[in-house]
N, CA, C and O atoms as a Tripos MOL2 file, in Angstrom:
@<TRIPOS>MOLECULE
protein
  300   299    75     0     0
PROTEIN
NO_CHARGES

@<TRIPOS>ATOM
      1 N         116.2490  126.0980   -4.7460 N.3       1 UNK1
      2 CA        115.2330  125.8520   -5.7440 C.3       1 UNK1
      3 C         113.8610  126.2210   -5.1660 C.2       1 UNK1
      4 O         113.3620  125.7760   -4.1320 O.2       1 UNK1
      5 N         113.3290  127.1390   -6.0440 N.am      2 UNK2
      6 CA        111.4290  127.4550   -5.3220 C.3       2 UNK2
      7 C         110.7620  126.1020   -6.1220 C.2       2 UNK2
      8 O         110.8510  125.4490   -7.1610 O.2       2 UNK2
      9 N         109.9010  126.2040   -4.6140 N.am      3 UNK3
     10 CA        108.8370  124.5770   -4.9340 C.3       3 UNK3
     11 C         107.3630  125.5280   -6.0380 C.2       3 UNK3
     12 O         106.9860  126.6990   -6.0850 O.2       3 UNK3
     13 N         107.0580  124.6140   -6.5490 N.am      4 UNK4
     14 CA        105.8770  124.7510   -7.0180 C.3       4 UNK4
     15 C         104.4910  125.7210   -6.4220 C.2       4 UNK4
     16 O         103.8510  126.6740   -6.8660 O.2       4 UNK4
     17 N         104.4630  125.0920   -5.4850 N.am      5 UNK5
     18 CA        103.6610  125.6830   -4.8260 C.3       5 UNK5
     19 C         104.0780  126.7700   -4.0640 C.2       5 UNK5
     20 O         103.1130  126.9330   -3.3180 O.2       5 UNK5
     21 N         105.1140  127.8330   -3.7060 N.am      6 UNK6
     22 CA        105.3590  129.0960   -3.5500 C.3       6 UNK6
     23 C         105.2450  129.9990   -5.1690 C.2       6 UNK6
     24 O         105.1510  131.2260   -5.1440 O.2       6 UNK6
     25 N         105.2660  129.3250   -6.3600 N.am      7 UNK7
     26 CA        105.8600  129.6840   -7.3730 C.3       7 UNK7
     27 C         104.2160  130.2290   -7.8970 C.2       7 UNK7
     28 O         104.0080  131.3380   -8.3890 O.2       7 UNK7
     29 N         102.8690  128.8890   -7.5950 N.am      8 UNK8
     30 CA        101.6950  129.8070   -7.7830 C.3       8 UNK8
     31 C         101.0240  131.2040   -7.7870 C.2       8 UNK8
     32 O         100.7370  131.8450   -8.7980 O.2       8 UNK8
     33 N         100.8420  131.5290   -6.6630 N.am      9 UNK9
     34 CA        100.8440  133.0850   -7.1090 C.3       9 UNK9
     35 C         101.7290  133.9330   -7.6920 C.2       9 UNK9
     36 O         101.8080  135.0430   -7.1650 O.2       9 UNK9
     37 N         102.0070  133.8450   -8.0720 N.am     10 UNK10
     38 CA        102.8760  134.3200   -9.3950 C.3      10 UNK10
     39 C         102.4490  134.1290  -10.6610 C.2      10 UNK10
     40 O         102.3140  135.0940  -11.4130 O.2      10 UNK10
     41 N         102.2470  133.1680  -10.9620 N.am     11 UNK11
     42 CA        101.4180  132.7480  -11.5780 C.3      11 UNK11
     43 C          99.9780  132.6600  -11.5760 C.2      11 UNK11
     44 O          99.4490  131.7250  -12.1790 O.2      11 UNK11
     45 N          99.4280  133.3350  -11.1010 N.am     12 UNK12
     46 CA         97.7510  133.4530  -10.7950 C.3      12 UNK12
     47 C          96.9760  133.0070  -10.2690 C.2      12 UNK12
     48 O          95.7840  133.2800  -10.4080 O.2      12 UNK12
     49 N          97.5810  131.9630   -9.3030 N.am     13 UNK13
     50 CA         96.4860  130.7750   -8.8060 C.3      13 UNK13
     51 C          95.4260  131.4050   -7.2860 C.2      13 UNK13
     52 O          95.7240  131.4740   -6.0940 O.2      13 UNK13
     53 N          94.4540  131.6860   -7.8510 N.am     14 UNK14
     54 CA         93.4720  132.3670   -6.9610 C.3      14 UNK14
     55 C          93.7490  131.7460   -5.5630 C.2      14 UNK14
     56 O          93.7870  132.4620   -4.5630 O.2      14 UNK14
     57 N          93.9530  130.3370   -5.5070 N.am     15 UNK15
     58 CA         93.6840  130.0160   -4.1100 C.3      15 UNK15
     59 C          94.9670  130.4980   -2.9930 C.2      15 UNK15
     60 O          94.8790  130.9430   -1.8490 O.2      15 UNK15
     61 N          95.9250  130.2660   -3.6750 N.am     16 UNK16
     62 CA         97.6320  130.5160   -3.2410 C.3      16 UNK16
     63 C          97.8450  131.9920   -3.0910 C.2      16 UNK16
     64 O          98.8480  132.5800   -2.6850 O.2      16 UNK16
     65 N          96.0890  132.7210   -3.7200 N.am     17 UNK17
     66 CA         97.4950  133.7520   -3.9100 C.3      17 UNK17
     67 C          96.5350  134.5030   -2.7330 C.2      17 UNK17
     68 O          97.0560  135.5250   -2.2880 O.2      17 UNK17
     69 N          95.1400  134.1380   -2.1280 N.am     18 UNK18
     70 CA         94.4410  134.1840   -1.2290 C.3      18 UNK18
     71 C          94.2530  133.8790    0.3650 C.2      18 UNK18
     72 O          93.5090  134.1900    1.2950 O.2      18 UNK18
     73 N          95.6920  132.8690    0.0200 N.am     19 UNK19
     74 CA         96.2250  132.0370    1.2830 C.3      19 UNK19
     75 C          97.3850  132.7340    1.2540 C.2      19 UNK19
     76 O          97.7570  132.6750    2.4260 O.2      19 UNK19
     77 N          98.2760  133.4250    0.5860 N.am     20 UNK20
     78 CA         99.2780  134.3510    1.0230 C.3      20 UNK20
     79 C          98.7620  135.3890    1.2400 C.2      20 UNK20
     80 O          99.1360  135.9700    2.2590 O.2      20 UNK20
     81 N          97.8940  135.9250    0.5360 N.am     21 UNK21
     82 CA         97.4630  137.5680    1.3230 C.3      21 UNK21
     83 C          96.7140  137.3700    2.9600 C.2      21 UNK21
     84 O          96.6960  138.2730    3.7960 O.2      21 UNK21
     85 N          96.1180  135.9680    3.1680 N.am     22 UNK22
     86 CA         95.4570  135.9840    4.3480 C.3      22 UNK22
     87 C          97.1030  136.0370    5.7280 C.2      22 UNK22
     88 O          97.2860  136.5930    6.8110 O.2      22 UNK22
     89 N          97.7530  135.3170    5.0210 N.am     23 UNK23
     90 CA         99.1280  135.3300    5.7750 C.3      23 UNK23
     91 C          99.9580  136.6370    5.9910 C.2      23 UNK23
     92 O         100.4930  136.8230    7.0840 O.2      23 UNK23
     93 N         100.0630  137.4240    5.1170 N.am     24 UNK24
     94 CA        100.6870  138.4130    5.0640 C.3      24 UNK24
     95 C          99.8640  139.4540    5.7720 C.2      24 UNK24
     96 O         100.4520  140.3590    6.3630 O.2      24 UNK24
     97 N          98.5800  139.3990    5.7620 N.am     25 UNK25
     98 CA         97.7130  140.4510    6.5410 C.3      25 UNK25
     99 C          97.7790  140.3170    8.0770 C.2      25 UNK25
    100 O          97.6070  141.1750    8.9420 O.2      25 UNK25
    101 N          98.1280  138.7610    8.1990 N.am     26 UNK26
    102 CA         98.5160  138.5110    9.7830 C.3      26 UNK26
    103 C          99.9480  138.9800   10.0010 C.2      26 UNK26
    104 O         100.1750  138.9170   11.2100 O.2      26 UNK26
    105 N         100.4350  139.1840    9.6920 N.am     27 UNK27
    106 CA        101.8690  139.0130   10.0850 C.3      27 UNK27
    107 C         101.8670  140.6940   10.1620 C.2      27 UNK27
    108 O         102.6230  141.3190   10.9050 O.2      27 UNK27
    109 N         100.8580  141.3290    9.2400 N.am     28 UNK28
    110 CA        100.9630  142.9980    9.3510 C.3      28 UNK28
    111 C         100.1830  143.3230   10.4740 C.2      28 UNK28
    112 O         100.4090  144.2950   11.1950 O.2      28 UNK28
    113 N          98.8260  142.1300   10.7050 N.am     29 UNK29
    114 CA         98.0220  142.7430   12.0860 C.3      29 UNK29
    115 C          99.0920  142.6570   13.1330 C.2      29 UNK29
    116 O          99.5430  143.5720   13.8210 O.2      29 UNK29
    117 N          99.3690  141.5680   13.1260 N.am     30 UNK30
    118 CA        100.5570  141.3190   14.4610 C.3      30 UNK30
    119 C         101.7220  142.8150   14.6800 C.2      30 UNK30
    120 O         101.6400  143.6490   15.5810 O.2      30 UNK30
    121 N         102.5580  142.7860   13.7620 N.am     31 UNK31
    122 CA        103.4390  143.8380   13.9280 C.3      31 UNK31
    123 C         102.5930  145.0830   14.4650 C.2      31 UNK31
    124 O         102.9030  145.6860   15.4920 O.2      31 UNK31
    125 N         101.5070  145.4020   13.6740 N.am     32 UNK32
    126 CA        100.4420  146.7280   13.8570 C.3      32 UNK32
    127 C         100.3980  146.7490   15.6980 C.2      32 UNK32
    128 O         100.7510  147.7430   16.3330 O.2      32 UNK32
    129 N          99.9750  145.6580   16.2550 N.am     33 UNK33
    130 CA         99.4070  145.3620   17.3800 C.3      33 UNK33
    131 C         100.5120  145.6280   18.0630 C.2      33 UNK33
    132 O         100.2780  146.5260   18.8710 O.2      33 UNK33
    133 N         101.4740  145.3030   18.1020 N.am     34 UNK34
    134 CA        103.1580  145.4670   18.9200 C.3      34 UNK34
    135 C         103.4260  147.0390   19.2480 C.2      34 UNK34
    136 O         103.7770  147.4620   20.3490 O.2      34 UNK34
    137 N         103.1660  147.9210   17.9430 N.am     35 UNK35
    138 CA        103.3030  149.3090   17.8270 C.3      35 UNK35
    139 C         102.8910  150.0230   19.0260 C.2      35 UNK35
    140 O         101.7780  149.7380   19.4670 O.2      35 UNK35
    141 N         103.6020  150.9230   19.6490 N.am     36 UNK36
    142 CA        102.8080  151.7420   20.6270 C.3      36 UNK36
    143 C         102.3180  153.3010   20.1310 C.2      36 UNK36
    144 O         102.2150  154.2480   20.9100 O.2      36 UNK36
    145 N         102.0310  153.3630   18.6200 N.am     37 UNK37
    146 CA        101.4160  155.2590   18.3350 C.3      37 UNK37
    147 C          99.6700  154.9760   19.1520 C.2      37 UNK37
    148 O          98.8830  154.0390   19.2860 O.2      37 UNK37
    149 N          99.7360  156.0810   19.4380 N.am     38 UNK38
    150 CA         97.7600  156.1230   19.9970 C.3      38 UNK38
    151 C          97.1030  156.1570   18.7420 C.2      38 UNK38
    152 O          95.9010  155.9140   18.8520 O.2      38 UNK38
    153 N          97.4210  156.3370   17.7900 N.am     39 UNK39
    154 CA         96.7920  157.1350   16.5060 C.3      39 UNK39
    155 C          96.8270  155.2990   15.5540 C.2      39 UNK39
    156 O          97.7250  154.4890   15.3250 O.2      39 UNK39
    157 N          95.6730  155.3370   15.3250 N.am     40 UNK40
    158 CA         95.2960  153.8700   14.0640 C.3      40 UNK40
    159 C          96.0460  153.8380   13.0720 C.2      40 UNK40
    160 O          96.6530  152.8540   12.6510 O.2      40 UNK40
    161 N          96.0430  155.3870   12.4540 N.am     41 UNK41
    162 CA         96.7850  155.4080   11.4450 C.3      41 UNK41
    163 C          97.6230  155.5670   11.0250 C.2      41 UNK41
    164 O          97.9530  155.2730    9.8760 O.2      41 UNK41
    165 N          98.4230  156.2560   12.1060 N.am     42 UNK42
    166 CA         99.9190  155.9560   12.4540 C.3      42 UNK42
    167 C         100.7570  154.9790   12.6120 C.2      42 UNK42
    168 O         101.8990  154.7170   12.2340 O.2      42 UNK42
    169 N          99.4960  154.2180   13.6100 N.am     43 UNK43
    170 CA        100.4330  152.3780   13.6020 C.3      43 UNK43
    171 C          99.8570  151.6700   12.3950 C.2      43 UNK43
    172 O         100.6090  150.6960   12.4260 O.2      43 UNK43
    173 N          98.9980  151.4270   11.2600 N.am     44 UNK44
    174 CA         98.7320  151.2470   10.4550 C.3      44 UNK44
    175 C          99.7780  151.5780    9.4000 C.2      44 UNK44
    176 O         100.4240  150.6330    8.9460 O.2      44 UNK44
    177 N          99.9600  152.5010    9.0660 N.am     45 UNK45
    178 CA        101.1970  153.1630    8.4360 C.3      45 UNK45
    179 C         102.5900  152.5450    8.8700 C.2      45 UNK45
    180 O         103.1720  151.7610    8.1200 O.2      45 UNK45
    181 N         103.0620  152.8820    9.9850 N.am     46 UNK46
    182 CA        104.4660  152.4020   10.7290 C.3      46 UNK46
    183 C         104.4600  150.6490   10.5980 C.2      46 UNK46
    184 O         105.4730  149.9680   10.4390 O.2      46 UNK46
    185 N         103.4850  150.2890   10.6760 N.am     47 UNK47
    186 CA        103.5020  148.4920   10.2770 C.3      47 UNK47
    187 C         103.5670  148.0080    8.9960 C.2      47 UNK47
    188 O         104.1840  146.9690    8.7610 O.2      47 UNK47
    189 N         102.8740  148.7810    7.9320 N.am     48 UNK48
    190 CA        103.0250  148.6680    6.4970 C.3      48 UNK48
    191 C         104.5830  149.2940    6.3930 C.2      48 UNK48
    192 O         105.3960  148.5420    5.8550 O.2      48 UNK48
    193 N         104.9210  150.1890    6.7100 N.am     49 UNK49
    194 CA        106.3430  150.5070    6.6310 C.3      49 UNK49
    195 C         107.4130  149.1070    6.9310 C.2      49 UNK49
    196 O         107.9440  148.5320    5.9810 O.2      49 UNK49
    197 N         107.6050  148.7240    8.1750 N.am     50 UNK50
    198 CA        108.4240  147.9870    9.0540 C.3      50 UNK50
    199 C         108.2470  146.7480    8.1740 C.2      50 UNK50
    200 O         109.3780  146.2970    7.9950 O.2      50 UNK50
    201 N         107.2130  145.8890    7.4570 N.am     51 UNK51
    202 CA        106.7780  144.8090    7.0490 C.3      51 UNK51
    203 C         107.2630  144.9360    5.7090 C.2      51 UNK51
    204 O         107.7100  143.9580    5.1090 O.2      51 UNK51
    205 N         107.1830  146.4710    5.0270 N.am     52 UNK52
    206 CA        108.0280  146.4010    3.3630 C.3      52 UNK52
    207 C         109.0820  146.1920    3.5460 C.2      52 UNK52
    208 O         109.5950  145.4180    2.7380 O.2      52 UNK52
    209 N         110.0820  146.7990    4.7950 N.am     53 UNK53
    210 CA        111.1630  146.6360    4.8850 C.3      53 UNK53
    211 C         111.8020  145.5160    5.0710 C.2      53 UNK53
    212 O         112.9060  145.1990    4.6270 O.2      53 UNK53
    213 N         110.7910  144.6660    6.0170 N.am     54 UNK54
    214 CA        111.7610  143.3010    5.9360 C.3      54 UNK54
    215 C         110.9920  142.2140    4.8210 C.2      54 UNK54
    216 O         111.2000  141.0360    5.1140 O.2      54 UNK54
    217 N         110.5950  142.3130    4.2480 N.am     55 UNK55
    218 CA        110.0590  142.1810    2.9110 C.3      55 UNK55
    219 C         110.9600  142.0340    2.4770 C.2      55 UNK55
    220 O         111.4060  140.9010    2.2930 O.2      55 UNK55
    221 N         111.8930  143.6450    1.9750 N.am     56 UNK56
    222 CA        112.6930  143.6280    1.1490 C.3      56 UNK56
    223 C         113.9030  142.3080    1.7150 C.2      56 UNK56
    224 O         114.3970  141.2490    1.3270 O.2      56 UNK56
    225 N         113.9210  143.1290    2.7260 N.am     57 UNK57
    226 CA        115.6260  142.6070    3.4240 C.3      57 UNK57
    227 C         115.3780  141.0670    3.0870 C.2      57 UNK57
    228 O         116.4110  140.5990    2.6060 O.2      57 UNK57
    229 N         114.4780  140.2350    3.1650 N.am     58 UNK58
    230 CA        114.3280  138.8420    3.0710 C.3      58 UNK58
    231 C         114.9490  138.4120    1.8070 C.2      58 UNK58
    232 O         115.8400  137.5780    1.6430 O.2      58 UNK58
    233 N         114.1050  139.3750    0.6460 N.am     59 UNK59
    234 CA        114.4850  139.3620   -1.2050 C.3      59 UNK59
    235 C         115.7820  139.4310   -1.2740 C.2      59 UNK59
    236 O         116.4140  138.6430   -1.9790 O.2      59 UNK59
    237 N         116.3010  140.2770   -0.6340 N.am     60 UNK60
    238 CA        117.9350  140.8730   -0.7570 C.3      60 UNK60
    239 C         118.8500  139.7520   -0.1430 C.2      60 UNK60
    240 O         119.8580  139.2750   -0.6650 O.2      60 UNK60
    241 N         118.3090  139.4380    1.0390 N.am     61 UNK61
    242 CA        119.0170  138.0940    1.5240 C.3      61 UNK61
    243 C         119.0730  136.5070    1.0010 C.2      61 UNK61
    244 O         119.9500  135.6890    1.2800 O.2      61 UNK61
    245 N         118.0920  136.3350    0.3040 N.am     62 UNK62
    246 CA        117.6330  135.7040   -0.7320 C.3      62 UNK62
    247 C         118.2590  135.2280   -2.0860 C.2      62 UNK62
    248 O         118.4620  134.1360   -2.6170 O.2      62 UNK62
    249 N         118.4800  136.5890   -2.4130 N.am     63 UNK63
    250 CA        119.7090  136.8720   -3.6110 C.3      63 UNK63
    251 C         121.6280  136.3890   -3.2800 C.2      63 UNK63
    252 O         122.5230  136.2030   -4.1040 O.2      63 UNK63
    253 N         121.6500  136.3430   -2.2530 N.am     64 UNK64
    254 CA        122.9160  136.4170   -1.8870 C.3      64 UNK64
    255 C         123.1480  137.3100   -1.1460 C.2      64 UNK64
    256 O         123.8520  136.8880   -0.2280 O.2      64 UNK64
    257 N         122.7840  139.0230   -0.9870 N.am     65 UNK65
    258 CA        123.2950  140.4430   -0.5620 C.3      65 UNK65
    259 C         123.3970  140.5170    0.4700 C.2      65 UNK65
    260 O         123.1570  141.6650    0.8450 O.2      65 UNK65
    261 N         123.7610  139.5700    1.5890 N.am     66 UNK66
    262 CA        124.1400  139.5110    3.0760 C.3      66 UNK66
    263 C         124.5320  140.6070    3.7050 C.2      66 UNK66
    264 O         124.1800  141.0430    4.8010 O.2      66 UNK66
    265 N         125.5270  141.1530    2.6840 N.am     67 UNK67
    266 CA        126.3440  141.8890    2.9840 C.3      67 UNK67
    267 C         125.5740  143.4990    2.7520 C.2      67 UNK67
    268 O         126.1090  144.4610    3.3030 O.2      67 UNK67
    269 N         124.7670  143.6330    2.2170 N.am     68 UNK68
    270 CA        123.7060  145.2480    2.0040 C.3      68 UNK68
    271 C         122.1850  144.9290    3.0680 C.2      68 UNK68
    272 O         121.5900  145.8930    3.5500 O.2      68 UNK68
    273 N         121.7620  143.6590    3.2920 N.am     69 UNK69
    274 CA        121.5880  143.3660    4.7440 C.3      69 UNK69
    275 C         121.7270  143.7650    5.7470 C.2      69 UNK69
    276 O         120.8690  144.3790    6.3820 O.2      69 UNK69
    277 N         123.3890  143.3770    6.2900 N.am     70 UNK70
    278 CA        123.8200  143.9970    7.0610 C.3      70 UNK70
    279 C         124.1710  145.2170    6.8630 C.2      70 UNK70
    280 O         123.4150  145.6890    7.7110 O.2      70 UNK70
    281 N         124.7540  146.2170    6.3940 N.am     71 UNK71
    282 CA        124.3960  147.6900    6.1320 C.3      71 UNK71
    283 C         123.3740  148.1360    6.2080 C.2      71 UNK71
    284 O         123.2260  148.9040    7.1590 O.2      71 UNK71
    285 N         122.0630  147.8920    5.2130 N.am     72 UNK72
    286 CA        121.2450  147.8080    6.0350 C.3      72 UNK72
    287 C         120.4040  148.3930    7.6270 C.2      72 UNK72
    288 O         119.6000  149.3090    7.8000 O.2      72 UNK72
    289 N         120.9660  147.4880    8.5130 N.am     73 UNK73
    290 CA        120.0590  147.5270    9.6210 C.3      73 UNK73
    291 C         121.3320  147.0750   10.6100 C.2      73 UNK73
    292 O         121.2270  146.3410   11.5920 O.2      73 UNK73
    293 N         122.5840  147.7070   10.1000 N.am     74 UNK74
    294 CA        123.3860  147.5340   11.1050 C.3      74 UNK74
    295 C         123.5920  149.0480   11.7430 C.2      74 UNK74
    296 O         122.5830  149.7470   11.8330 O.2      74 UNK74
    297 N         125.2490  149.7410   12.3250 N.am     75 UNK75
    298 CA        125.1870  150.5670   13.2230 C.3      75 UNK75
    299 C         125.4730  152.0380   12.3780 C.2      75 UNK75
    300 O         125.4830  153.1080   12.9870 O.2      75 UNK75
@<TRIPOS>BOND
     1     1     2 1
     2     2     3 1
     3     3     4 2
     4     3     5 am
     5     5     6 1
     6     6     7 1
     7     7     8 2
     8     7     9 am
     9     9    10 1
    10    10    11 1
    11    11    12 2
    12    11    13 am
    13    13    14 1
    14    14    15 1
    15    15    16 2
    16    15    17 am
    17    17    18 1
    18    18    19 1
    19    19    20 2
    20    19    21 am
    21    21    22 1
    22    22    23 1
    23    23    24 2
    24    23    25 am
    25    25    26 1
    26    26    27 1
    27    27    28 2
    28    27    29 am
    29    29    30 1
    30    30    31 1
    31    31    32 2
    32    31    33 am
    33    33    34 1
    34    34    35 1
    35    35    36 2
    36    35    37 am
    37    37    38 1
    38    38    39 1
    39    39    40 2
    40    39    41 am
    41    41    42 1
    42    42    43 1
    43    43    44 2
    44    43    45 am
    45    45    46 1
    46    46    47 1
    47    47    48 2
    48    47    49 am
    49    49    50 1
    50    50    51 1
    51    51    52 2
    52    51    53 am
    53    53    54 1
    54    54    55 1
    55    55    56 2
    56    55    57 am
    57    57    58 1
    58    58    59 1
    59    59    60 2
    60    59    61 am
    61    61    62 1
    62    62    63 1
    63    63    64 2
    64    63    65 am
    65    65    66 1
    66    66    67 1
    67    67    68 2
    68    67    69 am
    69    69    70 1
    70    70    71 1
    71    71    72 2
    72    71    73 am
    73    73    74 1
    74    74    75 1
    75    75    76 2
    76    75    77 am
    77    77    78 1
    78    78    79 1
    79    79    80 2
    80    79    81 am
    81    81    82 1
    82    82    83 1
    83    83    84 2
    84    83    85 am
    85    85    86 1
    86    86    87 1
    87    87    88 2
    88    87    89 am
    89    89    90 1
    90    90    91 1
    91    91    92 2
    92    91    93 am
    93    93    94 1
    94    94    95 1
    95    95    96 2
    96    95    97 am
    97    97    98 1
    98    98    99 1
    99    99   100 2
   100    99   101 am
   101   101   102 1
   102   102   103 1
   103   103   104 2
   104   103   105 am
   105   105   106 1
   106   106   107 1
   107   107   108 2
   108   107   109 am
   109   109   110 1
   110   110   111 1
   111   111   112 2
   112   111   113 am
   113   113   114 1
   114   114   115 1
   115   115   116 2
   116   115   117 am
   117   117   118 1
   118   118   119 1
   119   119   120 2
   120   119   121 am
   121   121   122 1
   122   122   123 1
   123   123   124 2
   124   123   125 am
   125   125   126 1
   126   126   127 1
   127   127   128 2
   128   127   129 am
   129   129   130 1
   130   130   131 1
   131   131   132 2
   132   131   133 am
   133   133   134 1
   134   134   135 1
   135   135   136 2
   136   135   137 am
   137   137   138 1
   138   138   139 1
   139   139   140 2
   140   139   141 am
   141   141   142 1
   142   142   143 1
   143   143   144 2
   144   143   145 am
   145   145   146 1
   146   146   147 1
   147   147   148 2
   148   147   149 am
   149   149   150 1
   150   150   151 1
   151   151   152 2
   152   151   153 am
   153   153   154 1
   154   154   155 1
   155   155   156 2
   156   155   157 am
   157   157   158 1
   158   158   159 1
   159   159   160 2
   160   159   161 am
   161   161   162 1
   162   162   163 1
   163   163   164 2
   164   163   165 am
   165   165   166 1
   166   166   167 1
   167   167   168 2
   168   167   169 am
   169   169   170 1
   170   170   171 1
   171   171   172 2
   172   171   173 am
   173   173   174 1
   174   174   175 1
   175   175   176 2
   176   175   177 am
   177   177   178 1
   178   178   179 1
   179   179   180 2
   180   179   181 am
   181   181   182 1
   182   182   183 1
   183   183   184 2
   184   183   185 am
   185   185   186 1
   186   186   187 1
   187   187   188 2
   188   187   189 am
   189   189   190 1
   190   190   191 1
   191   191   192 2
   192   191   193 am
   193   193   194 1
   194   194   195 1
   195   195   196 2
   196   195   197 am
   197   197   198 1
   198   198   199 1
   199   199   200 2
   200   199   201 am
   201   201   202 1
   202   202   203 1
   203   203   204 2
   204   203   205 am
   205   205   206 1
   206   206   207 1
   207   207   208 2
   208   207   209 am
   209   209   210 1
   210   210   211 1
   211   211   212 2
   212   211   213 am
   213   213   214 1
   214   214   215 1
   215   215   216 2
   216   215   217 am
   217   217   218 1
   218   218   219 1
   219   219   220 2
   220   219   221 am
   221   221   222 1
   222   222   223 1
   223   223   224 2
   224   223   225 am
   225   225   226 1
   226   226   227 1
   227   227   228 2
   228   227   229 am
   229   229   230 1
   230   230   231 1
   231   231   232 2
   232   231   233 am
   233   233   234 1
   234   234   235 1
   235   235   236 2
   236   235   237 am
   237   237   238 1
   238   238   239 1
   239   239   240 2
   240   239   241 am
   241   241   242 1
   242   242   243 1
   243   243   244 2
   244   243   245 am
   245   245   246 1
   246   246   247 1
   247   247   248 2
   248   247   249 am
   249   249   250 1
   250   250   251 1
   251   251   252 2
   252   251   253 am
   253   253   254 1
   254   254   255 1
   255   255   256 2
   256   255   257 am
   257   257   258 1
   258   258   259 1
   259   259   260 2
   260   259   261 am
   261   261   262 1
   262   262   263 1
   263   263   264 2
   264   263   265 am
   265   265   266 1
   266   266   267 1
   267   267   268 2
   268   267   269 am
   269   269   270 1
   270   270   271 1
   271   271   272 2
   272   271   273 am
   273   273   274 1
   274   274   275 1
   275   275   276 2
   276   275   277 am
   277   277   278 1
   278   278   279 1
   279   279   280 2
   280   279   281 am
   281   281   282 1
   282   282   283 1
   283   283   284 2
   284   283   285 am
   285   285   286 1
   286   286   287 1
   287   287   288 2
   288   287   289 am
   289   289   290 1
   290   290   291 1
   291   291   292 2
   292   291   293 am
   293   293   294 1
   294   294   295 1
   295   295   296 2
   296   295   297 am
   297   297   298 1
   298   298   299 1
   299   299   300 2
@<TRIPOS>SUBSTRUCTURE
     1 UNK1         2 RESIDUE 1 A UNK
     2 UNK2         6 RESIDUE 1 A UNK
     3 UNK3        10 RESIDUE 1 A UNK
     4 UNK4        14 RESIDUE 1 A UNK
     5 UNK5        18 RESIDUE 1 A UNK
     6 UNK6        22 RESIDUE 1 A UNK
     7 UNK7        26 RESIDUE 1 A UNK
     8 UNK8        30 RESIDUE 1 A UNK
     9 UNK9        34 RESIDUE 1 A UNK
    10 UNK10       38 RESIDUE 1 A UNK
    11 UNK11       42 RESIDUE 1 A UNK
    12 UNK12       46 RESIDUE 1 A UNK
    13 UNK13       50 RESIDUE 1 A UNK
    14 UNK14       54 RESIDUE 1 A UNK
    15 UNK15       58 RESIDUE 1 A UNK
    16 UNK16       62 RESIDUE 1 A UNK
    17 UNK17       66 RESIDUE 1 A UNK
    18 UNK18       70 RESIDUE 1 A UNK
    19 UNK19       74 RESIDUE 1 A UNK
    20 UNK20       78 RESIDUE 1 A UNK
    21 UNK21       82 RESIDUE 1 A UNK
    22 UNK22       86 RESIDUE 1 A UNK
    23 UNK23       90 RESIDUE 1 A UNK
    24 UNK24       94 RESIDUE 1 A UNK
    25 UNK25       98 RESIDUE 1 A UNK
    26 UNK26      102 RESIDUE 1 A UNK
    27 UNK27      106 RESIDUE 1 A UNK
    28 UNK28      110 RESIDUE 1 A UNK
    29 UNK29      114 RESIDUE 1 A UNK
    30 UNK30      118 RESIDUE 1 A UNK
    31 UNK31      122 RESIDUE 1 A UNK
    32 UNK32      126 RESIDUE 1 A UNK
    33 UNK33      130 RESIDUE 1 A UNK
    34 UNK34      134 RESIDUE 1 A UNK
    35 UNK35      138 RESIDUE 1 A UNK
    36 UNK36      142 RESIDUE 1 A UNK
    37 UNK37      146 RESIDUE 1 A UNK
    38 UNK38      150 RESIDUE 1 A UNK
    39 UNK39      154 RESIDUE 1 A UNK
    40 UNK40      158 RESIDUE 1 A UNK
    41 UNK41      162 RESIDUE 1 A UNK
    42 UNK42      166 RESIDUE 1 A UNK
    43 UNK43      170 RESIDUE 1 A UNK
    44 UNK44      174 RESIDUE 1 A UNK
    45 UNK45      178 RESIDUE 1 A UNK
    46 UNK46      182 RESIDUE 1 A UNK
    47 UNK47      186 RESIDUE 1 A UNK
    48 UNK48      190 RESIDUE 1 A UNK
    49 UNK49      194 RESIDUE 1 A UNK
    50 UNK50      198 RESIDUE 1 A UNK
    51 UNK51      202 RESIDUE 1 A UNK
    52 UNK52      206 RESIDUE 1 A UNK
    53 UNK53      210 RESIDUE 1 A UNK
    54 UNK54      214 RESIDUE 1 A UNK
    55 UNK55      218 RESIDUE 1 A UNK
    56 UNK56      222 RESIDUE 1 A UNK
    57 UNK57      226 RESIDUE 1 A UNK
    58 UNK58      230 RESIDUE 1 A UNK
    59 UNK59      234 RESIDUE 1 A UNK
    60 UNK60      238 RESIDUE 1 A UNK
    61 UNK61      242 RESIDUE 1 A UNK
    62 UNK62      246 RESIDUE 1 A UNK
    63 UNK63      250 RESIDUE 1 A UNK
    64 UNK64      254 RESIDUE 1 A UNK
    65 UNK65      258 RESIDUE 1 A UNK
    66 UNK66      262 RESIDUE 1 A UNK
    67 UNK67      266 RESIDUE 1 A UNK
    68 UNK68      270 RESIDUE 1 A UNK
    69 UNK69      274 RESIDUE 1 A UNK
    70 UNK70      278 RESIDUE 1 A UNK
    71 UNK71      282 RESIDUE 1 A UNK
    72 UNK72      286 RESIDUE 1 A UNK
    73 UNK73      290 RESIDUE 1 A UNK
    74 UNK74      294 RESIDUE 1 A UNK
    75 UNK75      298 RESIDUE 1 A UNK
């Protein structure tokens, strides 16, 4: 069951949905920072990449799809 308060931004709530983008921008600086390209915009790019992806994989896992998960990002 989603609580209420994940369910806000979604619903529009300026503050929730300001406190998830401040979260999500960390979690993209972080990955960004890990990256070894010399180029900004390369690791800028490659972190927005890596971060949609497990984005998704979270949604998909979420749903039940364990199993396209693992396909996925298996061998």
């Amino acid at each position: 069951m989603v609580r209420p308060a994940v369910q806000l931004p979604a619903h529009g709530d300026p503050l929730c949905r300001r406190l998830g983008e401040a979260l999500g921008r960390g979690f993209l600086a972080r990955g960004e920072a890990q990256l070894g390209a010399d180029d900004p915009a390369t690791r800028a790019k490659e972190a927005a990449r890596r971060f949609a992806l497990m984005e998704g994989l979270v949604l998909l896992k979420s749903l039940g799809l364990d199993d396209v998960v693992a396909a996925a990002i298996g061998p």
